[in-house]
N, C-alpha and C positions, 0 to 999 in steps of 0.2 A: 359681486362682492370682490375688494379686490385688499391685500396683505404686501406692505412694504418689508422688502429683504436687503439684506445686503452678498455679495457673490463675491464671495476670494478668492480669485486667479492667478495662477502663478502664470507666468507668461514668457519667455526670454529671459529667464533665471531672472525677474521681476516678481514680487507678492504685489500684487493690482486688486483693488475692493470697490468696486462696483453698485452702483446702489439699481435696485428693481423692483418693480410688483407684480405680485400673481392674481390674474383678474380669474374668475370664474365664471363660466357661461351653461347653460342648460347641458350645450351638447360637450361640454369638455373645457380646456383650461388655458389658455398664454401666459407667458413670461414676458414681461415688456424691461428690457433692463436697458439703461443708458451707458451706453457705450461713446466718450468722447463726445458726449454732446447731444447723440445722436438715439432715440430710444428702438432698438432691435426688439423685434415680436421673435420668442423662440416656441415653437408650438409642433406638438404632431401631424408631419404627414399621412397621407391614404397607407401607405406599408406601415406607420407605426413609427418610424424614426425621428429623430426632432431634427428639423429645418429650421432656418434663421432667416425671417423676413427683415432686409434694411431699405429705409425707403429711399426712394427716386433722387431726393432732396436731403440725403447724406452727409455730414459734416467730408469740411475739406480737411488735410489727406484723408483719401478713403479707408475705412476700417479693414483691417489686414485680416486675411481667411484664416489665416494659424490664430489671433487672439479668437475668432467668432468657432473655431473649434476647440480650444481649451474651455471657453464657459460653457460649452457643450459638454466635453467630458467631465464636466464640473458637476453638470445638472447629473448623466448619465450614473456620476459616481453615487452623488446624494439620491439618486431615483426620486428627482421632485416631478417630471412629468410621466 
């Protein structure tokens, strides 16, 4: 089953709005949000923490580590996983 969101980020004193879905799987849950082009899996690690899968084939310029950890304390803040 999966639910369209939207993810408001503040970024480099930028407000950035983000559109994503939340799939839902038997064993737990991903975030697939498009980042520039590009759709990022943000999902729990084996410790619990949320990681951000970007694929191989990555829009060009590369998505900057400081934006892929604000949508993170974004999730962290809302507690959506």
């Amino acid at each position: 089953m999966e639910h369209d969101l939207e993810i408001p980020v503040t970024y480099k004193g930028k407000d950035l709005l983000f559109t994503g879905r939340l799939a839902t799987f038997t064993y737990g849950y991903k975030l697939y949000v498009n980042i520039n082009g590009t759709d990022v899996v943000f999902e729990r690690d084996d410790e619990g923490n949320l990681r951000a899968i970007v694929p191989d084939n990555a829009s060009s310029p590369a998505i900057e580590k400081g934006l892929i950890e604000a949508v993170i304390d974004v999730f962290k803040e809302l507690q959506v996983l």
